[in-house]
OpenMM code with the backbone's topology and positions (N, CA, C; nanometers):
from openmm import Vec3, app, unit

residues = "UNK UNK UNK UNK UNK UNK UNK UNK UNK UNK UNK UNK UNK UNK UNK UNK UNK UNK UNK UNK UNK UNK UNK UNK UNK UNK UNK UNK UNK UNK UNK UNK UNK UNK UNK UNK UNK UNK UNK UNK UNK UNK UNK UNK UNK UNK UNK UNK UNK UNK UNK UNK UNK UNK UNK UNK UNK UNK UNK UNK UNK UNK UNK UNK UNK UNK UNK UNK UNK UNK UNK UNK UNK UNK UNK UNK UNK UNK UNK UNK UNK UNK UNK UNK UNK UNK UNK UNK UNK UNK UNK UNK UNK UNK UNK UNK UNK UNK UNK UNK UNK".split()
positions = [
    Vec3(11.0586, 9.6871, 9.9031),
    Vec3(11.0769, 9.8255, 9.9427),
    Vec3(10.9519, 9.8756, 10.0146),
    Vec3(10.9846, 9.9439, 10.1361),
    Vec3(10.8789, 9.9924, 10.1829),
    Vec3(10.8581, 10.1337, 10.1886),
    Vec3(10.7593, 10.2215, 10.1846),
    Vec3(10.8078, 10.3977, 10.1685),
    Vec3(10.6806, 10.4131, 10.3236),
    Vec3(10.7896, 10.4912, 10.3780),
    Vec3(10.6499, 10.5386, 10.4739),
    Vec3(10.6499, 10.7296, 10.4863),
    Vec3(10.5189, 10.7447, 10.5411),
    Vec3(10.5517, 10.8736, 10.4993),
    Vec3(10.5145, 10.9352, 10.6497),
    Vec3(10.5233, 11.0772, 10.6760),
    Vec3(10.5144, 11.1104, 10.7983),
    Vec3(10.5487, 11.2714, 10.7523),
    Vec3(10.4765, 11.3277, 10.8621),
    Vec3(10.4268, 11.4790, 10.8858),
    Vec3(10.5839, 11.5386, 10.9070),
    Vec3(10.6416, 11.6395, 10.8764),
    Vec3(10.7682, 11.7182, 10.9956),
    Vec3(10.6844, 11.8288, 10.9545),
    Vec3(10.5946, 11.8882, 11.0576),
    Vec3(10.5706, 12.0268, 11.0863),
    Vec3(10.6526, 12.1043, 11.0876),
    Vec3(10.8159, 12.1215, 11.1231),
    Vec3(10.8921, 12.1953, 11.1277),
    Vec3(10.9721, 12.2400, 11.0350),
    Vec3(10.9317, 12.1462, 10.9324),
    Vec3(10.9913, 12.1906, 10.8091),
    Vec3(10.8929, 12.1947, 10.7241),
    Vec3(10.8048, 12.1811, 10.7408),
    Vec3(10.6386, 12.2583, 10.6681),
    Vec3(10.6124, 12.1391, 10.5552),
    Vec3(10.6449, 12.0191, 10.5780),
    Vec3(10.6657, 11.9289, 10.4598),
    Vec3(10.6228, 11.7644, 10.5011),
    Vec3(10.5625, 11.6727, 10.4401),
    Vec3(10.5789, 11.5402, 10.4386),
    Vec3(10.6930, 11.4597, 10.3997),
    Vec3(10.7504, 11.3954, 10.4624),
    Vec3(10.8482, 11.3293, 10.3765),
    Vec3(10.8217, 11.1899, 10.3897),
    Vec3(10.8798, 11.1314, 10.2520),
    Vec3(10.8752, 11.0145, 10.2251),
    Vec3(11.0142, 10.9227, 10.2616),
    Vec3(11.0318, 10.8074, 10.3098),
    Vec3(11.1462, 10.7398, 10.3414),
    Vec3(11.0899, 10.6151, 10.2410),
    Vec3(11.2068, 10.5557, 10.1713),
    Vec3(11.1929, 10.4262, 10.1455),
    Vec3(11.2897, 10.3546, 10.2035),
    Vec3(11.2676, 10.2442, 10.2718),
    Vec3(11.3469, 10.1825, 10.3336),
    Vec3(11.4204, 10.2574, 10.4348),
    Vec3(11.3791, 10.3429, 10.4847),
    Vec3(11.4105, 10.4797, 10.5947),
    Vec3(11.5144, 10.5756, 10.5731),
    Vec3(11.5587, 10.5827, 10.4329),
    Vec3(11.5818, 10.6946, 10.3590),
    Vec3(11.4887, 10.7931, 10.2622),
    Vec3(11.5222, 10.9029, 10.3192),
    Vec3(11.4416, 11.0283, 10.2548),
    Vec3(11.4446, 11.0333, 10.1101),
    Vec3(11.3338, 11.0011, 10.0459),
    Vec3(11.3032, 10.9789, 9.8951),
    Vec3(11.2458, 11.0992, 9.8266),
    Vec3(11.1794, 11.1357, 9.8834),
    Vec3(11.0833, 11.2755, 9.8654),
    Vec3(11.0145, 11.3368, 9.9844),
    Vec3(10.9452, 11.4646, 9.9216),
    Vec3(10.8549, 11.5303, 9.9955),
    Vec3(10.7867, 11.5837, 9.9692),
    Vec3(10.6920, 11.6610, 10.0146),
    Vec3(10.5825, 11.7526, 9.9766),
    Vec3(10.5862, 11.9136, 10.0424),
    Vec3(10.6092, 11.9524, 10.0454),
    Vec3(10.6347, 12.0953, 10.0931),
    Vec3(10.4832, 12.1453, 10.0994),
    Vec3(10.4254, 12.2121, 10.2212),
    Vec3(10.2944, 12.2790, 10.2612),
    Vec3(10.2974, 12.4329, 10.3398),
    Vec3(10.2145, 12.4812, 10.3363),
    Vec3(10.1778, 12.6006, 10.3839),
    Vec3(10.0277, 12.6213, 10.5137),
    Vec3(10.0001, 12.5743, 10.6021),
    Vec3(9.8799, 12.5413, 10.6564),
    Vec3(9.8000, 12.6793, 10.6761),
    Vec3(9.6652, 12.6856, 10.6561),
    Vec3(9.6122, 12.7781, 10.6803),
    Vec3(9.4593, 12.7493, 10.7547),
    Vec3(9.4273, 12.8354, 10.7845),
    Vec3(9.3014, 12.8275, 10.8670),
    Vec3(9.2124, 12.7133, 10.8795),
    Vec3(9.2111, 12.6868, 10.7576),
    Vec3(9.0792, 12.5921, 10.6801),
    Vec3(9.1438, 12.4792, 10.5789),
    Vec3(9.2637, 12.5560, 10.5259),
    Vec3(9.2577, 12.4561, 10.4198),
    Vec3(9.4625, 12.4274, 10.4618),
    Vec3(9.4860, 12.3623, 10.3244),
    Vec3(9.6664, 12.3209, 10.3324),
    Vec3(9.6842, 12.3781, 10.1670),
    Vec3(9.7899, 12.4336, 10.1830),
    Vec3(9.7959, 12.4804, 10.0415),
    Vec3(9.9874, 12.3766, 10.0132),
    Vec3(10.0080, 12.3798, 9.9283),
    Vec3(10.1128, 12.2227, 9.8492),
    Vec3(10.1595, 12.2896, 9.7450),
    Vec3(10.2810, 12.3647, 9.8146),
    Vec3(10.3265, 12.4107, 9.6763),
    Vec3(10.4939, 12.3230, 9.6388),
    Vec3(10.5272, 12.2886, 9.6384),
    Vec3(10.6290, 12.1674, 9.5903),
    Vec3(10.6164, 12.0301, 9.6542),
    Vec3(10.6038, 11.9263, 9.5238),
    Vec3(10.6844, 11.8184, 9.5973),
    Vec3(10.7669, 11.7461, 9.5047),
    Vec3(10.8838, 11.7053, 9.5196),
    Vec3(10.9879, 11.6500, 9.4806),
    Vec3(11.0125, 11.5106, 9.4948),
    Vec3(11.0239, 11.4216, 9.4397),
    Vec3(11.1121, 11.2930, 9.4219),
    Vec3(11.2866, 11.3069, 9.4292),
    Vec3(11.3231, 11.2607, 9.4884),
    Vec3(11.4788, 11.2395, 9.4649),
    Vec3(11.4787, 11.1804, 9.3765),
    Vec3(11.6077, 11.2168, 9.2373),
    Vec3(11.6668, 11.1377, 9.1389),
    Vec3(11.6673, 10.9854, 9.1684),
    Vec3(11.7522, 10.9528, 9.2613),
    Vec3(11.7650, 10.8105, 9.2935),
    Vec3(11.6579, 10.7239, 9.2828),
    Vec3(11.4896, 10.8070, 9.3108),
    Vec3(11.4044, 10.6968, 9.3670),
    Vec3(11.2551, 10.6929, 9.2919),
    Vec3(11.3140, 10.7855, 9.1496),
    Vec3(11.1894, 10.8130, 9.0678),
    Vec3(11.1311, 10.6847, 8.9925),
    Vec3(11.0204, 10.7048, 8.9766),
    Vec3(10.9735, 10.5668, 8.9047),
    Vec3(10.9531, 10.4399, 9.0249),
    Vec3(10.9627, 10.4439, 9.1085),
    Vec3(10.9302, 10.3860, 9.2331),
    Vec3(10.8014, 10.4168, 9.3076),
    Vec3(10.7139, 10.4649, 9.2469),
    Vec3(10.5668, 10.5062, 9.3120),
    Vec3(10.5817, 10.5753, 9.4761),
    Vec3(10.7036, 10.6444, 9.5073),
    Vec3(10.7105, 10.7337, 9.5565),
    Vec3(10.6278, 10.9138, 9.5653),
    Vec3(10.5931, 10.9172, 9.4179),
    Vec3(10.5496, 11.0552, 9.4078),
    Vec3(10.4243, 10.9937, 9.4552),
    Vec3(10.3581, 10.9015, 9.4190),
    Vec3(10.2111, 10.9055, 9.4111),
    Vec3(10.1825, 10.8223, 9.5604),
    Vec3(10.2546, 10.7626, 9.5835),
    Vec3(10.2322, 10.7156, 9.7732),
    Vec3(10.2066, 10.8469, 9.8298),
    Vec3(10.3278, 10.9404, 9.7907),
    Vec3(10.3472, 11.0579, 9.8593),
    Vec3(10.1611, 11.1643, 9.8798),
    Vec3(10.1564, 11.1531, 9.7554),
    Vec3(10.0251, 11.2424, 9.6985),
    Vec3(9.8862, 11.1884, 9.7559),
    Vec3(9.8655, 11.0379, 9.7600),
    Vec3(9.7789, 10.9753, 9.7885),
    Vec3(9.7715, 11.0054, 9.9459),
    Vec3(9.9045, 10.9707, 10.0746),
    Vec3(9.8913, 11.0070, 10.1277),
    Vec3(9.8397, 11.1605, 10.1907),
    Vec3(9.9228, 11.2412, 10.1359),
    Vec3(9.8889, 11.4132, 10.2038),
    Vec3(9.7185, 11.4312, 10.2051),
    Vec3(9.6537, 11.3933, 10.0617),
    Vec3(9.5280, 11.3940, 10.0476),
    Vec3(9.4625, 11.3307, 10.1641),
    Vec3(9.4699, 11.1847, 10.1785),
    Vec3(9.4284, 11.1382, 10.2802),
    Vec3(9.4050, 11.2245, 10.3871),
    Vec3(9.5433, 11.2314, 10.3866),
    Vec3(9.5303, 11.3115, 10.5682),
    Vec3(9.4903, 11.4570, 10.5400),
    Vec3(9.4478, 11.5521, 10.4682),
    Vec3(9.4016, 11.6166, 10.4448),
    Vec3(9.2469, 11.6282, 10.4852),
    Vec3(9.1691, 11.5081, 10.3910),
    Vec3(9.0457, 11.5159, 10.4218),
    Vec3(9.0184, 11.4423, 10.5555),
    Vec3(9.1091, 11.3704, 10.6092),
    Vec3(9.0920, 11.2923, 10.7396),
    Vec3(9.1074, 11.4379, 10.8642),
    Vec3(9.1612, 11.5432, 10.8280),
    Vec3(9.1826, 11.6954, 10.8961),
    Vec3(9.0514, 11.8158, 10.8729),
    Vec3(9.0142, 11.7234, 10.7947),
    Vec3(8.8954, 11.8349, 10.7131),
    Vec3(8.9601, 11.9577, 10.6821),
    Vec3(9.0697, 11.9587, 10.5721),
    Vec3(9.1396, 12.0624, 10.5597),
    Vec3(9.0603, 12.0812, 10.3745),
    Vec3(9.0821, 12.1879, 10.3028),
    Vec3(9.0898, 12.2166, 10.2001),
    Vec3(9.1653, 12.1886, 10.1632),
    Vec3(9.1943, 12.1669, 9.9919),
    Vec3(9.3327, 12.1576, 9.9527),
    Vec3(9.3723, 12.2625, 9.8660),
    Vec3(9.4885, 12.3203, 9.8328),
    Vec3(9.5150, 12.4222, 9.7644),
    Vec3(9.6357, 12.3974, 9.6712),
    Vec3(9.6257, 12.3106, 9.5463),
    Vec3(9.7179, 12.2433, 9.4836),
    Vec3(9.8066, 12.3293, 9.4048),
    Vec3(9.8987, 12.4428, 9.4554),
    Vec3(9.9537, 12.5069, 9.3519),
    Vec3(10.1085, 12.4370, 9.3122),
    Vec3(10.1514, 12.3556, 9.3354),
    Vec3(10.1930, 12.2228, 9.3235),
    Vec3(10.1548, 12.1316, 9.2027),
    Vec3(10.2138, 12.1306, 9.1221),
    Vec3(10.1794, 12.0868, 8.9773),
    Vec3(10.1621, 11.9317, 9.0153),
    Vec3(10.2166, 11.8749, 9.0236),
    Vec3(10.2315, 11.6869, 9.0848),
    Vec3(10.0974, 11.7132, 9.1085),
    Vec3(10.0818, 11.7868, 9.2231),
    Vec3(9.9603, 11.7518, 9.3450),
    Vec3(9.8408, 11.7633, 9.2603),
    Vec3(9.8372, 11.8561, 9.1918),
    Vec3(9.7373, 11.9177, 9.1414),
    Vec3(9.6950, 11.8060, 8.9745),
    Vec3(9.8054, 11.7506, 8.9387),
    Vec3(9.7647, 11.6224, 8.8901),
    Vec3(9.7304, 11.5717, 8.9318),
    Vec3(9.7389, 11.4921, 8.9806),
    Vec3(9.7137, 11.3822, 9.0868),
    Vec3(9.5884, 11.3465, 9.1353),
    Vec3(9.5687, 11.4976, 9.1697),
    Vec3(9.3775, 11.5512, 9.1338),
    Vec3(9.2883, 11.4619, 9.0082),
    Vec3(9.3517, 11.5641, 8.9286),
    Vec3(9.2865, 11.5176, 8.8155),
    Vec3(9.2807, 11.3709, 8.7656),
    Vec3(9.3662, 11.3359, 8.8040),
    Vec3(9.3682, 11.1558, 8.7658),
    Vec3(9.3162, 11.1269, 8.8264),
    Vec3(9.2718, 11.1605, 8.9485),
    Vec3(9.2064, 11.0877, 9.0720),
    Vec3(9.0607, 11.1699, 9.1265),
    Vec3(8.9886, 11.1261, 9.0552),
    Vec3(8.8930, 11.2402, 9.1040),
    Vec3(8.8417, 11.2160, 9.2299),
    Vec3(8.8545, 11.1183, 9.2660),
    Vec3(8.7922, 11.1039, 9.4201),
    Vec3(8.8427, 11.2059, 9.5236),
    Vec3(8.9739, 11.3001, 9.4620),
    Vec3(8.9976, 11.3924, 9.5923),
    Vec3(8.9383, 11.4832, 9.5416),
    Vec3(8.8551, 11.5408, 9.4184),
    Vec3(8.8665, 11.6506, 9.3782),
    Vec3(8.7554, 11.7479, 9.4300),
    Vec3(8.6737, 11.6875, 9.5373),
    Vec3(8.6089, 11.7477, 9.6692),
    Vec3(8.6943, 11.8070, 9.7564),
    Vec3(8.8259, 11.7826, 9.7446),
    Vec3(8.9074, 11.8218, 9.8856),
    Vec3(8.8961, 11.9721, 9.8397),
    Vec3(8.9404, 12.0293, 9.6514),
    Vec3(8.9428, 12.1258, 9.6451),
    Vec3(8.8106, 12.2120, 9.5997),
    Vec3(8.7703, 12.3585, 9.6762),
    Vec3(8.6901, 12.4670, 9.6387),
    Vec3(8.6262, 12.4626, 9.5032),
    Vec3(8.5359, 12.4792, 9.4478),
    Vec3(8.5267, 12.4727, 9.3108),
    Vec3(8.6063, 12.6178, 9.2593),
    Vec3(8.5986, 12.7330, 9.3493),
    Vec3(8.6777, 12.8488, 9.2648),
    Vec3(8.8027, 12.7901, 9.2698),
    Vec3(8.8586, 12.6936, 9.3391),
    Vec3(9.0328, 12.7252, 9.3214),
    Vec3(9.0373, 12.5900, 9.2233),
    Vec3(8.9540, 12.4783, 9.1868),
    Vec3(8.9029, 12.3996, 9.0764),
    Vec3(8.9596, 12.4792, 8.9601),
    Vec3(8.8838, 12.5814, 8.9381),
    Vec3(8.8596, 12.6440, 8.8103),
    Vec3(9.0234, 12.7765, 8.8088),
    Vec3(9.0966, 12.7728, 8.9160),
    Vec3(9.2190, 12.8428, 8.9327),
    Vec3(9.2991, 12.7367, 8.8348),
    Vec3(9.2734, 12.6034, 8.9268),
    Vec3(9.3814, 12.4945, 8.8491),
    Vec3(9.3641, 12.3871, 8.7958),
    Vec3(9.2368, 12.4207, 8.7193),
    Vec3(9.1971, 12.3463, 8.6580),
    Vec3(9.1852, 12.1789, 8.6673),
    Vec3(9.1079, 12.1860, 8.7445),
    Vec3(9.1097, 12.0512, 8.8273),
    Vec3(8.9426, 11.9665, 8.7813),
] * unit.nanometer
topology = app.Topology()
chain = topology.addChain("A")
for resn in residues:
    res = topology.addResidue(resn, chain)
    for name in ("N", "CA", "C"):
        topology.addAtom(name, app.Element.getBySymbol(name[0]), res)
């Protein structure tokens, strides 16, 4: 199985394909400086498939590859953080201490 993921600006979201069906996404808000992530979803069908966390690993990436902030009000995302501290520069220390990161 392969998942690739890719930007649709037009629907304000990342989505994930596995095998070039839509598995998930990430839903965003872009702002000046930073990306704020307030849903992302797995499809039923494709949970437990390291879909959420391809998904998460990616946005971050390209986040700090944008020099964007991150604004995790997005529960997933905002885990994801925390397990992973290597992004946890992407976020502000005040919005850190918002979501406890």
């Amino acid at each position: 199985m392969t998942i690739t993921i890719t930007d649709n600006p037009g629907q304000h979201r990342y989505e994930a394909a596995l095998d070039g069906t839509l598995a998930g996404f990430a839903e965003y808000n872009l702002l000046t400086d930073a990306i704020l992530f307030s849903h992302t979803e797995v499809l039923p069908a494709n949970e437990g498939k390291g879909v959420g966390s391809a998904l998460a690993k990616h946005v971050l990436d390209d986040a700090r590859a944008r020099q964007l902030h991150v604004i995790p009000v997005c529960q997933f995302i905002a885990g994801y953080i925390r397990k992973h501290r290597e992004y946890a520069d992407l976020v502000r220390p005040d919005v850190q201490r918002a979501f406890k990161i």
